[in-house]
C-alpha positions in Angstrom: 122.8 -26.5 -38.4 120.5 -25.6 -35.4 118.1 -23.0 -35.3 120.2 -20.8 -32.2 123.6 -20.6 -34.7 121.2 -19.6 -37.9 119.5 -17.2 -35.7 123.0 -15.8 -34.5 124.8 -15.9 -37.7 122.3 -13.8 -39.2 122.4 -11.5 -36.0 125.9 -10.9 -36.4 125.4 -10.7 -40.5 123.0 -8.1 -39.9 124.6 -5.8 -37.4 128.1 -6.0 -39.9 126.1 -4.9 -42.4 124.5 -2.2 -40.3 128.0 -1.2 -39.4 129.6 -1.0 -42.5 127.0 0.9 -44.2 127.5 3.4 -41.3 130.8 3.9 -42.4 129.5 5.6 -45.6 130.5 5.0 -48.9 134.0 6.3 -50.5 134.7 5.8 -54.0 138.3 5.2 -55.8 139.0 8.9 -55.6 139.4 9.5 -51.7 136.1 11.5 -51.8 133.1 10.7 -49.9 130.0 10.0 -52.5 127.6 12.3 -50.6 129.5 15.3 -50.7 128.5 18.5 -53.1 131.0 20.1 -55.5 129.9 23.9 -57.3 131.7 26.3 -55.8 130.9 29.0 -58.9 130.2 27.5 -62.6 130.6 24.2 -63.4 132.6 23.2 -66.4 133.0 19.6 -68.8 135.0 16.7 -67.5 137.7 15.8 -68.9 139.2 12.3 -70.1 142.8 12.5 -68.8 143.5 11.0 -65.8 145.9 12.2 -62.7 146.2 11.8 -58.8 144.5 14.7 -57.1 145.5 16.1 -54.7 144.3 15.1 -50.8 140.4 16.0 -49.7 139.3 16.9 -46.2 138.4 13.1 -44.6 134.7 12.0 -44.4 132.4 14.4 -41.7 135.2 16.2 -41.9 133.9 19.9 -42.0 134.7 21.9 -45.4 135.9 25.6 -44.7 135.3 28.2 -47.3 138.2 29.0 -49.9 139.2 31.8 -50.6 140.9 33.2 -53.7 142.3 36.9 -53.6 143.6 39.2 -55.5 147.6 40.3 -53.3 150.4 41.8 -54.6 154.3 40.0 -55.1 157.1 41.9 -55.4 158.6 41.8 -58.9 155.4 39.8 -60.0 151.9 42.3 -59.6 148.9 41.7 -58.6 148.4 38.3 -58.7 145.6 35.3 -57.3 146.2 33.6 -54.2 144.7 31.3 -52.2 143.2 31.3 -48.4 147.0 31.3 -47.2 148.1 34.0 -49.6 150.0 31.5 -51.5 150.2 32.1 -55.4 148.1 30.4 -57.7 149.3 29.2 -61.2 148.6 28.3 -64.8 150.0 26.1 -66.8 149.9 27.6 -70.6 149.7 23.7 -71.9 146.6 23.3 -70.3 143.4 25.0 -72.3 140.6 27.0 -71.1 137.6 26.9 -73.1 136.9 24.0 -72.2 139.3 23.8 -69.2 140.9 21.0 -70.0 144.1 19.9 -67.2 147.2 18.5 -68.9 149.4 18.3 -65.7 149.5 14.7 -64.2 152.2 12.2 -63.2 155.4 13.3 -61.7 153.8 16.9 -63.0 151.6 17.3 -59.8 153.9 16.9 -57.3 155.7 20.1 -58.3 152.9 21.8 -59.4 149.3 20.7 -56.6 145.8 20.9 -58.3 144.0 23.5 -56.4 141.1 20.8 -54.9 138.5 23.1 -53.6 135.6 22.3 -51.1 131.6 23.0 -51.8 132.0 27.1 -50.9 134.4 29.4 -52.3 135.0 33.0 -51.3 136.5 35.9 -53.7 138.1 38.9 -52.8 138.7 41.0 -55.8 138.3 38.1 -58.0 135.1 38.3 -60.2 133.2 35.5 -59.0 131.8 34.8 -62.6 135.6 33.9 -63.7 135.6 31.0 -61.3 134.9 27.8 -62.3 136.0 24.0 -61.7 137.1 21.1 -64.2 136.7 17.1 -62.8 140.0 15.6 -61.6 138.8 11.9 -60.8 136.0 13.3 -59.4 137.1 16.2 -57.6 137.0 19.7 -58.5 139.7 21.6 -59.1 139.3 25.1 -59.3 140.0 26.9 -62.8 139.9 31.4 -62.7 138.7 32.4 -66.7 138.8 28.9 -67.5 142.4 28.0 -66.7 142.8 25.0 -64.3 144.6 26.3 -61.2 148.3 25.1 -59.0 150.1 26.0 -56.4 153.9 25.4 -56.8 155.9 23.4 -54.3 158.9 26.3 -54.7 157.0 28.4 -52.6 157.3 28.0 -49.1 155.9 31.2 -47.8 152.5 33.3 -48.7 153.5 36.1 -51.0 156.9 34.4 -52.9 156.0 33.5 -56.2 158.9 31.6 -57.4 157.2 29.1 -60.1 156.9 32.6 -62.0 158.0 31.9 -65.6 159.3 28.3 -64.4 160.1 26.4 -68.3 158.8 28.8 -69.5 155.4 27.5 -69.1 153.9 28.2 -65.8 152.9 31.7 -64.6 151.4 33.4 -61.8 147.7 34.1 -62.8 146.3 37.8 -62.4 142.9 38.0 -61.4 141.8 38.3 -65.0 142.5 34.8 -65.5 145.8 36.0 -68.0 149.5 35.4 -66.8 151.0 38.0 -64.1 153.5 40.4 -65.7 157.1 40.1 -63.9 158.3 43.5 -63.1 161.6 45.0 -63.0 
């Protein structure tokens, strides 16, 4: 081979590589390897294994969550999310040490709450909130319990995965299930 083609070839070896490595670095999960999870106490891992659900995209800028305490009609005072969509437990799932149970055909009824580096609270104690690894992404968890939003509701304020098989339940901002009222 001549010199010019060894001198070209590694030219054009070393500005691919130069290129690619701009592109940053995304593991299996979707999320980019330089981004910072903790937005209040960190909790254990867990082994099981479950699709999360979708990140913001690389450089993508993360907006604050926030989780509130609102009000449904025949449900109380319940947690909700920046949209004022109800948030859920799932009374399979454990708390101490959160521990998510929910995977498979599971989470596409019932959507991991995937939160970003900085989370808000609005008459939430902050010291309840928490998150537990989903392949490497945090999902949020209020007194321990991992937390879902429920495909069923369409609008901010319905709350109609309340008492769904008897297993899933509006969360009050204690972390226990929301009463349904009369």
């Amino acid at each position: 081979m001549n010199p010019r083609r060894i001198v070209l070839s590694l030219v054009a070896g070393l500005a691919s590589t130069l290129l690619l490595g701009a592109c940053g670095y995304s593991d299996s999960t979707g999320s980019d390897s330089a981004a910072t999870v903790a937005p209040a106490a960190s909790t254990p891992a867990t082994t099981a294994s479950a699709p999360a659900a979708a990140t913001p995209a690389a450089g993508a800028t993360a907006t604050a969550f926030t989780v509130t305490a609102g009000t449904v009609d025949g449900v109380g005072t319940v947690v909700t999310d920046t949209n004022g969509m109800t948030l859920y437990r799932y009374d399979k799932d454990e708390p101490n040490p959160s521990k998510w149970t929910c995977s498979g055909a599971c989470v596409k009824t019932w959507i991991p709450v995937i939160v970003p580096e900085s989370v808000q609270t609005s008459g939430v104690a902050r010291s309840l909130l928490g998150t537990v690894h989903r392949d490497g992404q945090p999902q949020l968890t209020l007194a321990g319990w991992p937390l879902y939003r429920y495909v069923g509701d369409t609008a901010a304020g319905e709350a109609n995965g309340q008492g769904k098989d008897g297993e899933w339940y509006a969360v009050a901002p204690s972390g226990q299930k929301a009463a349904t009222t009369g």
